[in-house]
C-alpha positions as CSV (number, residue, x, y, z in Angstrom):
1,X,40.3,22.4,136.3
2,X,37.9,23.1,139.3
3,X,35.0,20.0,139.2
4,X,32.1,21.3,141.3
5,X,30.1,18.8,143.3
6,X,28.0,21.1,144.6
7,X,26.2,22.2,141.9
8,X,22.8,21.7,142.5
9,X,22.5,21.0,146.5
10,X,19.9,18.9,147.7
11,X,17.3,20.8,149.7
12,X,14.0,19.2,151.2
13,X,12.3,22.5,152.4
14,X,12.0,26.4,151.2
15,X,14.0,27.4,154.0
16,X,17.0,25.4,152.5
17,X,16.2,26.7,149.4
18,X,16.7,30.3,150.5
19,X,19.5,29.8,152.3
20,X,21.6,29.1,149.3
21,X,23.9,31.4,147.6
22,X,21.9,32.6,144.0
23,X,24.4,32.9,141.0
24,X,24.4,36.2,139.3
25,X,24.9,37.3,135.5
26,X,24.4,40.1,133.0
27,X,24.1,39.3,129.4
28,X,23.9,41.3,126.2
29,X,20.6,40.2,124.1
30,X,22.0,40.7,121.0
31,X,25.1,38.4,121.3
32,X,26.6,35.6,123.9
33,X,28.6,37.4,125.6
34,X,27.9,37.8,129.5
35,X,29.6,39.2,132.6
36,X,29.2,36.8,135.6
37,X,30.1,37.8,139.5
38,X,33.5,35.8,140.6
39,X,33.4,33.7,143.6
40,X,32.6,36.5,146.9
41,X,29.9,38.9,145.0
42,X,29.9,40.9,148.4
43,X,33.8,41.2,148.1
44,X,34.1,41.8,144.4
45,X,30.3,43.2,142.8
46,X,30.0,43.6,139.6
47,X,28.7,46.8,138.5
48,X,26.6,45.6,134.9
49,X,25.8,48.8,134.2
50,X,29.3,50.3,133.5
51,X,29.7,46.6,131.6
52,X,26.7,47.0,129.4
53,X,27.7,50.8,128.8
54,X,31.4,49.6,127.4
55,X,30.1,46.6,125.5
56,X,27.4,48.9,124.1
57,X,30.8,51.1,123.2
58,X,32.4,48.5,121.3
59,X,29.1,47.3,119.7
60,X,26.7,50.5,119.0
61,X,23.9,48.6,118.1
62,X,23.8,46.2,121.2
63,X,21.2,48.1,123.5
64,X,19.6,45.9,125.6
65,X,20.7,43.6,128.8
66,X,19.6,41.3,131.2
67,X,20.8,41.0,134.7
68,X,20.1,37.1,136.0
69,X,20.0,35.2,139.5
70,X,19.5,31.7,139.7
71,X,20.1,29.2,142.3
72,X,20.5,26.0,141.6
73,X,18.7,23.0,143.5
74,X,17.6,19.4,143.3
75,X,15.2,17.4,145.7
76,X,15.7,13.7,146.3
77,X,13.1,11.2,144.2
78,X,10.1,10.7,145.7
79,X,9.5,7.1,146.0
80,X,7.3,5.8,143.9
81,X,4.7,3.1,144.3
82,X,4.4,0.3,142.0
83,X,1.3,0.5,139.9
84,X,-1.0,-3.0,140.5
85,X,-1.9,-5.1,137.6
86,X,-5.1,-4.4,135.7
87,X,-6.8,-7.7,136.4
């Protein structure tokens, strides 16, 4: 089993941000079931429409889809001062 450490990258600016690699998904609305891009999407691209036609094929009344991209990020805690006494 593959552990990924990577995850959810720290970035400290927007140009970091948009560097990263998005993830990218279909899903059916009326069920769980999704289709996700393997590792290279520029090698191996999914095409969701021909995925949503054959689920729609084994399940007539699933019509509608959604295609997703997310990328993942975190930023580092801001340090936080320590809040005086009320005197």
């Amino acid at each position: 089993m593959l552990i990924r450490t990577d995850a959810f990258p720290v970035v400290g600016s927007q140009k970091e941000l948009t560097d990263l690699k998005p993830r990218r998904w279909g899903d059916c609305v009326s069920c769980v079931e999704l289709k996700q891009e393997p590792g290279g999407e520029a090698e191996n691209p999914v095409d969701y429409v021909a995925w949503a036609k054959e689920h729609q094929r084994l399940y007539p009344t699933h019509t509608r889809f959604r295609f997703n991209t997310a990328t993942n990020f975190q930023i580092l805690p801001a340090r936080v001062e320590p809040i005086p006494p009320i005197p």
